[in-house]
matplotlib code that plots the C-alpha trace (Angstrom):
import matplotlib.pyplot as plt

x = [-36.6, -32.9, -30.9, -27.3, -25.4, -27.9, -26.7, -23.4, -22.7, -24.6, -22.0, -19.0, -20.1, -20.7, -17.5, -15.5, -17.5, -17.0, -13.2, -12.9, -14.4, -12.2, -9.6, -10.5, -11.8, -8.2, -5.4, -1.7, -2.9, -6.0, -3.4, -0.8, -4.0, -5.6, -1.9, -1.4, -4.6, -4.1, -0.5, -2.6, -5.2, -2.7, -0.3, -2.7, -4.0, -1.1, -0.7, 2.1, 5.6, 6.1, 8.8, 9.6, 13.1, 13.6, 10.4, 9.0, 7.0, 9.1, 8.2, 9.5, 10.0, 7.9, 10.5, 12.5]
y = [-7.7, -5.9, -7.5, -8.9, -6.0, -3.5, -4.9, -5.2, -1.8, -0.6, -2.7, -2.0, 2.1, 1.3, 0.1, 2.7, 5.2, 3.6, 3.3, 6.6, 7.9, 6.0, 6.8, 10.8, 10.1, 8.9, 11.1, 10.4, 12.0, 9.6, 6.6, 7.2, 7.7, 4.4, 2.5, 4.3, 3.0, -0.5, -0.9, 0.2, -2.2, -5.2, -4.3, -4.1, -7.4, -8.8, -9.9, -7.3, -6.1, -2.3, -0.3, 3.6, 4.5, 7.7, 9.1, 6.6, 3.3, -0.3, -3.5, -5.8, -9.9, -11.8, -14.4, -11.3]
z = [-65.8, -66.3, -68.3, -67.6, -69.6, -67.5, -64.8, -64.9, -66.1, -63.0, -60.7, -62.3, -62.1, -58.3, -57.8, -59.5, -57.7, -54.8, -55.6, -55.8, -52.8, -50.9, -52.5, -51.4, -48.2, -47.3, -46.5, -45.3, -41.6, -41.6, -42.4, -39.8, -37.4, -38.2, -38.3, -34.4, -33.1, -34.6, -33.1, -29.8, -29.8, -30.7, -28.4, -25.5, -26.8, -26.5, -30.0, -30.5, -28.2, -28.8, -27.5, -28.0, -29.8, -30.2, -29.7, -32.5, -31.6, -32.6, -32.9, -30.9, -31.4, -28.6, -28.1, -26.7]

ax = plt.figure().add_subplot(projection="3d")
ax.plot(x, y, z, "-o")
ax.set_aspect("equal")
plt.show()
């Protein structure tokens, strides 16, 4: 049977590798694409107002 130090070590090397590759898998393009496409969704769901200003999406209070 592995033993508890075994063990460990081999989760706390997962998560750093997995830390990692997330951390290079993301990019500042891949952020702004994933922050467009949630303000889409939510807006469409009605959870969110948006408005364009300027060329540039805004949130907008729904009590307005």
């Amino acid at each position: 049977m592995i033993e508890t130090t075994a063990a460990m070590a081999i989760t706390f090397g997962a998560c750093i590798a997995t830390y990692f590759w997330g951390r290079s898998e993301i990019t500042n393009k891949n952020i702004d694409q994933i922050t467009t496409n949630m303000l889409e969704v939510l807006d469409q769901g009605g959870y969110i107002k948006t408005k364009l200003n300027n060329g540039e999406i805004e949130l907008v209070k729904l009590s307005d």
